[in-house]
Every structure is written in structure tokens, then in C-alpha cells.
N, C-alpha and C positions, 0 to 999 in steps of 0.2 A: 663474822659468823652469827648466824641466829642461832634458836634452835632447834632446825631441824638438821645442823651442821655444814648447810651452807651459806658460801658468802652469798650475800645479795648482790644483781646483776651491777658494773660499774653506774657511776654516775656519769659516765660519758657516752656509753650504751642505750642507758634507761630510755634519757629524751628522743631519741631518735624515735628510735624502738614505738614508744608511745604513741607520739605523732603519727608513724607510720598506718598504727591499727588504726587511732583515734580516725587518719582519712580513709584507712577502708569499712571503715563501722557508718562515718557520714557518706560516704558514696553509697553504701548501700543501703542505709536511709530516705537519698534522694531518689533511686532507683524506685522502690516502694513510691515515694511519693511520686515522680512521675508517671510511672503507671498508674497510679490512681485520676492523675489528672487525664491521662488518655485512656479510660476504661474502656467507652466506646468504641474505640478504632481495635476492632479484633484481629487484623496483623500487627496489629505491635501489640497490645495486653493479651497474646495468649494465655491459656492458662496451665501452661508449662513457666511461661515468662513470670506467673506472678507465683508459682509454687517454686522453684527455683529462687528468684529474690527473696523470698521469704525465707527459705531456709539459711540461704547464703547471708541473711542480716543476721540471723539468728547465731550464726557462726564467729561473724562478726563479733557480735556483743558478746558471747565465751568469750571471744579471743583478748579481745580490753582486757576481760576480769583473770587468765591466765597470766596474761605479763604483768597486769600488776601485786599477782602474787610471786608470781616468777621473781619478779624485781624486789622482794621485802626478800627473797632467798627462800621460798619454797621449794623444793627437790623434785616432790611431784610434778607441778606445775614447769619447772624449768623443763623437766620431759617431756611433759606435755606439750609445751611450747616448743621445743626442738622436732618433734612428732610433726606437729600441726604446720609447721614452718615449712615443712620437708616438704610433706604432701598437698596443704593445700593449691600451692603456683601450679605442679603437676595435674589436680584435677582442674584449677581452672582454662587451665592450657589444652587440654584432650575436651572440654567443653567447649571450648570456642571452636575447634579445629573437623566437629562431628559435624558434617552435612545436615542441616535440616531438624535439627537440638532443637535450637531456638532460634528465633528473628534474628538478622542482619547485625542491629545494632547492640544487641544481647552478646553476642559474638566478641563485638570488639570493647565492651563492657569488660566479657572476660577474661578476655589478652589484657585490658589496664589494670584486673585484679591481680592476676599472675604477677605483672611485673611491681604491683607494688609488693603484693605476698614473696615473691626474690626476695625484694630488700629486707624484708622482714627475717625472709632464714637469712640471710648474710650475715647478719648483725646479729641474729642468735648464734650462726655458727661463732662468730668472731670473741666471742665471751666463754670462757672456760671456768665454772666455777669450781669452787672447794668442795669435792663431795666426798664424807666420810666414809 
């Protein structure tokens, strides 16, 4: 237990857990950088495409800094991460799935977020901490 009275996420939990964000925070890194590399080519760098990956990095890099307070046993933050775990595969699932969102390959971008964003609530659901 810390103290804000909970335990900290397991140690068997944690790495996963981390690894997981850690590749959805560098996927959406490369995403950014690839659009930049195709700035030019205006069907693929829409500028839905590059306003969308911006924000969705930005997501990303919250998401790192929630689990890792999550994991020293923050209460809020484990909410928060249970919250964000829920919903984000949800919204990127209804994103990929909208006709005409965004480019083709954006699409199936966000079907691979979704499905890593799953494993992320999996692995949140699957941890139950001590909460006073």
C-alpha cells in the first residue's frame, strides 16, 4: 500500500501493461512522422489525418504517464486508467468503422489501436487493487 491506500499495480501486470502503451505511444509517433514524410501527397496527409494523429499522440503520451502512476498505486490514476482503458478501443473502433473519417489506411491504423487499446483494458480489468 502507498499512501494514497492503494496497492500498487502487480509486478506481473506492470510490464505488460507498459510495453503495451509504450507501442501505442511509438506507433503514434511514427504515424506523425510518416505523415510528415508524405506531406505532399493530400490523400493520405489530410488534414483531418494529421489533426486526429496529433491528438491520438497526445493521448498516447497521458496514457504512459497514467500507468505509470497507476503502477506506484495512485487511486486516481488507476481510474483513470480503468476510464481510458474502456473507452479508448471503443472510440477507435467507431473511427475506423465511419465511412469517409479518414484515408483507407488511417482506418486500419485504428482497428490496430483498438486492438492494442483491448489488451490494455484486459490487463487493467485483470488487476484489482486495494482501495480504501
Amino acid at each position: 500500500m502507498n499512501r494514497s491506500g492503494m496497492a500498487p499495480i502487480k509486478r506481473d501486470v506492470y510490464p505488460p501493461l507498459w510495453w503495451l502503451c509504450m507501442l501505442y505511444t511509438l506507433a503514434t509517433l511514427t504515424t506523425l512522422g510518416v505523415l510528415l514524410l508524405k506531406r505532399n501527397d493530400a490523400a493520405f496527409a489530410t488534414s483531418e489525418a494529421w489533426t486526429h494523429a496529433g491528438i491520438v499522440c497526445i493521448f498516447a503520451v497521458v496514457l504512459l504517464s497514467v500507468v505509470r502512476r497507476a503502477a506506484a498505486g495512485g487511486r486516481g490514476a488507476y481510474r483513470r486508467l480503468q476510464i481510458v482503458s474502456a473507452v479508448l478501443p471503443v472510440v477507435s473502433l467507431l473511427e475506423a468503422v465511419i465511412p469517409g473519417l479518414f484515408p483507407t489506411w488511417m482506418r486500419v491504423e485504428q482497428l490496430s489501436y483498438a486492438g492494442l487499446l483491448l489488451a490494455v483494458a484486459l490487463l487493467v480489468r485483470s488487476f484489482r487493487p486495494t482501495l480504501p
